[in-house]
C-alpha positions in Angstrom: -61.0 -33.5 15.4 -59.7 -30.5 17.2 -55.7 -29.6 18.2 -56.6 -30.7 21.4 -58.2 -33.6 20.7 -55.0 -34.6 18.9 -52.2 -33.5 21.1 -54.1 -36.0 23.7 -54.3 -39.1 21.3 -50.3 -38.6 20.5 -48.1 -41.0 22.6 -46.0 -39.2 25.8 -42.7 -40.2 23.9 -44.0 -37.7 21.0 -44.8 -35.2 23.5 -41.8 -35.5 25.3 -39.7 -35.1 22.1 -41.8 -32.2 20.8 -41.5 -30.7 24.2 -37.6 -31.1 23.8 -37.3 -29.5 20.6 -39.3 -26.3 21.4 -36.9 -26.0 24.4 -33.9 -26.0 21.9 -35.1 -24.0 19.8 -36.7 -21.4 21.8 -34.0 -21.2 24.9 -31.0 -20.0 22.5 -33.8 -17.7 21.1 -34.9 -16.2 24.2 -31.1 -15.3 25.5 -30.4 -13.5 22.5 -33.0 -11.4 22.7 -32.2 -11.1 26.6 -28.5 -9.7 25.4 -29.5 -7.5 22.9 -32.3 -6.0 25.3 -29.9 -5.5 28.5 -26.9 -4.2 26.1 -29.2 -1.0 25.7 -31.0 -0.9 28.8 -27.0 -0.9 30.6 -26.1 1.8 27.5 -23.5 -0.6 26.2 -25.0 -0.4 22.8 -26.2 3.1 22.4 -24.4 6.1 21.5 -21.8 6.2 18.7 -17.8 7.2 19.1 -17.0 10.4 17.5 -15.3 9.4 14.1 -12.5 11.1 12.7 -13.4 13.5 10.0 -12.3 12.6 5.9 -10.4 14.9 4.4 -7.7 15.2 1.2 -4.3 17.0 2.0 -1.4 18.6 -0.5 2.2 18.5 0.5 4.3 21.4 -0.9 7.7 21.7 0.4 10.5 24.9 -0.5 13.5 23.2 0.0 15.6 26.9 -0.1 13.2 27.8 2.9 12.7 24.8 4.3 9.0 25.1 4.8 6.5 22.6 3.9 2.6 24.0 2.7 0.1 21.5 4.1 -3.5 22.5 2.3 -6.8 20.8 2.5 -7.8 20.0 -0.6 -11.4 18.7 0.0 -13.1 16.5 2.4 -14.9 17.8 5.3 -14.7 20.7 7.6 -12.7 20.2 10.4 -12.5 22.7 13.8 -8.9 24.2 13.7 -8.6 23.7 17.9 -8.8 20.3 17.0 -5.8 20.1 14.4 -2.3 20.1 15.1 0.6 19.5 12.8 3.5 17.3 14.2 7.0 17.6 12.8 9.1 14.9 13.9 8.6 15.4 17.6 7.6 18.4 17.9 3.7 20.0 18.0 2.7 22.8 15.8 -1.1 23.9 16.0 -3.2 24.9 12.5 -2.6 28.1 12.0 -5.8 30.2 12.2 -9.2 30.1 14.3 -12.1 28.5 13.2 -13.1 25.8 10.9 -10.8 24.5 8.2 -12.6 24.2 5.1 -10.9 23.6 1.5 -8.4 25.7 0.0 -7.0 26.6 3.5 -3.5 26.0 4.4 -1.1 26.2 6.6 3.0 26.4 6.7 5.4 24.7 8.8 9.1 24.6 8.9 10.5 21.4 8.2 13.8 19.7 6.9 13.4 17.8 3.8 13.7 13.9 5.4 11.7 15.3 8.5 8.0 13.2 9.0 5.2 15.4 9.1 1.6 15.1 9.9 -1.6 16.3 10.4 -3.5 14.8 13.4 -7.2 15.4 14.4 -8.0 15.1 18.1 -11.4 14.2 19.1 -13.0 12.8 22.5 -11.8 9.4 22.3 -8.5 10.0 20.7 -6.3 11.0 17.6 -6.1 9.7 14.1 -3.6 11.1 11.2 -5.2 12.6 8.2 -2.7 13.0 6.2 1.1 12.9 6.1 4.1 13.6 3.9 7.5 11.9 4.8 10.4 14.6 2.8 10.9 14.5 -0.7 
């Protein structure tokens, strides 16, 4: 007996309900695969942010100069244009051109209960790297 021999022989109540549960099924299915198909198509689900870069800092203060070393002590390289170094509220930019790779460092005059820190900027905003809050 074929398939079709014995899809006719079942009762319209089973077909119905057959009928029923491939719609269930299938429906929820067939949107999801509709959303994730327009989210690229629109570019909604494409391209990544730029993410901040990972990097360890040292703090060393002088407290007869009042001068705080900030030096990167490993991580990644980061672009010096896109470093600055905020003491309380004021803006101090990475001292030197280029990259900053490890070993590199950089001094900033600071009191010793003063908040310091060193903030990336990227396209889609800032994040803190590191930070040293006085002695």
């Amino acid at each position: 007996m074929t398939f079709r021999e014995q899809w006719g022989e079942l009762g319209t109540g089973v077909k119905l309900l057959i009928g029923l549960g491939l719609l269930v099924v299938l429906v929820p299915l067939l949107v999801i695969v509709a959303g994730i198909v327009a989210s690229f198509v629109l570019g909604m689900g494409g391209g990544e942010a730029a993410t901040a870069p990972v990097a360890s800092w040292s703090f060393d203060y002088s407290g007869s100069s009042e001068e705080l070393t900030i030096t990167h002590e490993s991580g990644d390289s980061i672009d010096a244009a896109a470093i600055d170094v905020e003491v309380e509220s004021r803006t101090v930019d990475w001292a030197g051109n280029g990259t900053v790779e490890q070993g590199d460092s950089t001094t900033v005059e600071a009191g010793p209960d003063d908040r310091v820190r060193v903030v990336w900027h990227g396209d889609d905003g800032s994040e803190t790297l590191g930070e040293w809050s006085g002695n």
